[in-house]
C-alpha positions in Angstrom: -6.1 176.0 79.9 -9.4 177.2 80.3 -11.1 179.6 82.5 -14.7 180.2 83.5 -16.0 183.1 84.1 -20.0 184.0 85.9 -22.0 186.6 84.5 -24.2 187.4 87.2 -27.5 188.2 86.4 -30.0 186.3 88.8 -31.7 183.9 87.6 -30.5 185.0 83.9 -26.8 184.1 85.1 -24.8 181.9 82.6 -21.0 180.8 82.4 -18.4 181.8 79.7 -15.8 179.6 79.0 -12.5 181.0 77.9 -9.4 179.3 76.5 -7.4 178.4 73.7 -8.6 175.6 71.5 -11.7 175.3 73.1 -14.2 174.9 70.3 -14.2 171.2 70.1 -15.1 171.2 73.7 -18.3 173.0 73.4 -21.1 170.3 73.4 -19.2 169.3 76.7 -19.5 173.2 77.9 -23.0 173.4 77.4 -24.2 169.8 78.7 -23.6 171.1 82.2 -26.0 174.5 81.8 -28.6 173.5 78.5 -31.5 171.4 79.8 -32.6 170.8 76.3 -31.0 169.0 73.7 -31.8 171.2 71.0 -29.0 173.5 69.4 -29.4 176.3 66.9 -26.2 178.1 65.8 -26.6 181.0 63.7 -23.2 182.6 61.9 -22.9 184.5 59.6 -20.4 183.0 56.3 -16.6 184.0 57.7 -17.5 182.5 61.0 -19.5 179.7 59.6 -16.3 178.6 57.2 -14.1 178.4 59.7 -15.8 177.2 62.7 -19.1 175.5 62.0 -17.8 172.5 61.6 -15.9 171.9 64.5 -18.7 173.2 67.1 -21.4 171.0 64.9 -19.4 168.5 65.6 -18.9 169.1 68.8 -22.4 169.7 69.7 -23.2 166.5 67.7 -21.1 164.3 69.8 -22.4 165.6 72.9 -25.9 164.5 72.0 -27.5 167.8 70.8 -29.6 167.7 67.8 -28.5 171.1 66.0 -29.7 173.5 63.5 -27.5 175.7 61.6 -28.7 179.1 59.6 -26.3 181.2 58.2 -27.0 185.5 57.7 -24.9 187.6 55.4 -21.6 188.7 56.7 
């Protein structure tokens, strides 16, 4: 199941998606709010080992042409 919430700031407002297992869903999350179709992730190495390459993936599939740079944990 998955919730969204609104963060309410004018014209700065943007959704947050909340759920369990949701990462592989991203690219599908963000084709509704991102007008461009370029993606830059930046994680630092914990995060990147474990999630990266789902959310590339994800991102991938969903027709974004994404960057990745990693900083130190």
């Amino acid at each position: 199941m998955t919730k969204t919430l609104r963060v309410e700031l004018g014209a700065d407002s943007y959704p947050i998606a909340v759920g369990t297992g949701i990462l592989n869903r991203v690219g599908e999350f963000l084709t509704r709010d991102i007008k461009s179709n370029k993606v830059l992730i930046v994680s630092d190495s914990f995060v990147k080992a474990r999630y990266m390459p789902i959310v590339h993936q994800s991102l991938t599939d969903a027709g974004f042409n994404v960057n990745a740079i990693e900083i130190p944990a």
